[in-house]
Steps between C-alpha positions, in 0.01 A plus 500: 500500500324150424215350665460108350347327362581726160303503180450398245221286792442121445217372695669389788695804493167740518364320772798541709492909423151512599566255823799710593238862446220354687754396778609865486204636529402281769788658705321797508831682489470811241888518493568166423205488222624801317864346438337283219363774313745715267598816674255686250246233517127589372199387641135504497339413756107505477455899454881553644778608278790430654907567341821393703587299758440798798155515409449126462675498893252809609151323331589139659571677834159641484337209322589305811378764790140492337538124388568287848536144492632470132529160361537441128499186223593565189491247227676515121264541193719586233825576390721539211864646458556817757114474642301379722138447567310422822211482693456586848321496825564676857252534824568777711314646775431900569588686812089421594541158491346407122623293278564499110654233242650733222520311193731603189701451234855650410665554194896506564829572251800443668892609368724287368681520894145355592375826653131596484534808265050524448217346709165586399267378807091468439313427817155430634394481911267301602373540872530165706417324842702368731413193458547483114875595564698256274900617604579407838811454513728696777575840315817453269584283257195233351571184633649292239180217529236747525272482160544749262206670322401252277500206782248775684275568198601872477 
């Protein structure tokens, strides 16, 4: 199985994979997420160790009960061959009504079919207002003229 754009990344290339796993993500769908990870894919994510694509499936599912109102940017910072590094922002809000930006960055090596084989995830919550929501798009995919975190000053 492929999933294009392939490495070895150019930069137009990287910026597609990370548009394409933001737009993923954005779908909220665990299923659909997990198919561009290697069947034995390993992640970290904060304090979670995570290995295959059924675990990957069970933590989004969960990730997603807890985490309503999910919208995501990602943005490219570096790449170079078969990896990829970004930088990352999502506001959520909890079952009580609060909300939270998350802020990150991830650290991904992909397969030569341009499946995620590693994704180490480091991320920091930071409680927010209402008011000082940035993403309001409808839930789903970023709109393709809404800034991205550099035009917002994240």
């Amino acid at each position: 199985m492929t999933r294009p754009p392939l490495p070895p990344f150019t930069a137009e290339t990287a910026r597609q994979k990370v548009r394409l796993a933001e737009d993923a993500w954005n779908s909220r769908d665990p299923e659909a997420v997990s198919r561009a990870y290697t069947p034995d894919s390993r992640w970290r994510n904060r304090s979670t160790f995570l290995a295959g694509r059924a675990e990957i499936v069970r933590f989004l599912a969960a990730k997603w009960r807890t985490e309503r109102e999910y919208r995501l940017i990602k943005e490219l910072w570096a790449f170079e061959a078969n990896r990829i590094a970004v930088r990352f922002a999502y506001e959520w809000q909890d079952a009580e009504g609060r909300w939270t930006r998350s802020y990150g960055n991830e650290n991904w090596e992909f397969d030569a079919g341009g499946l995620m084989a590693l994704r180490h995830a480091s991320i920091n919550d930071l409680p927010i207002a209402d008011a000082d929501r940035l993403f309001r798009w409808p839930q789903g995919r970023r709109p393709d003229g809404h800034p991205s975190l550099s035009d917002l000053g994240l």
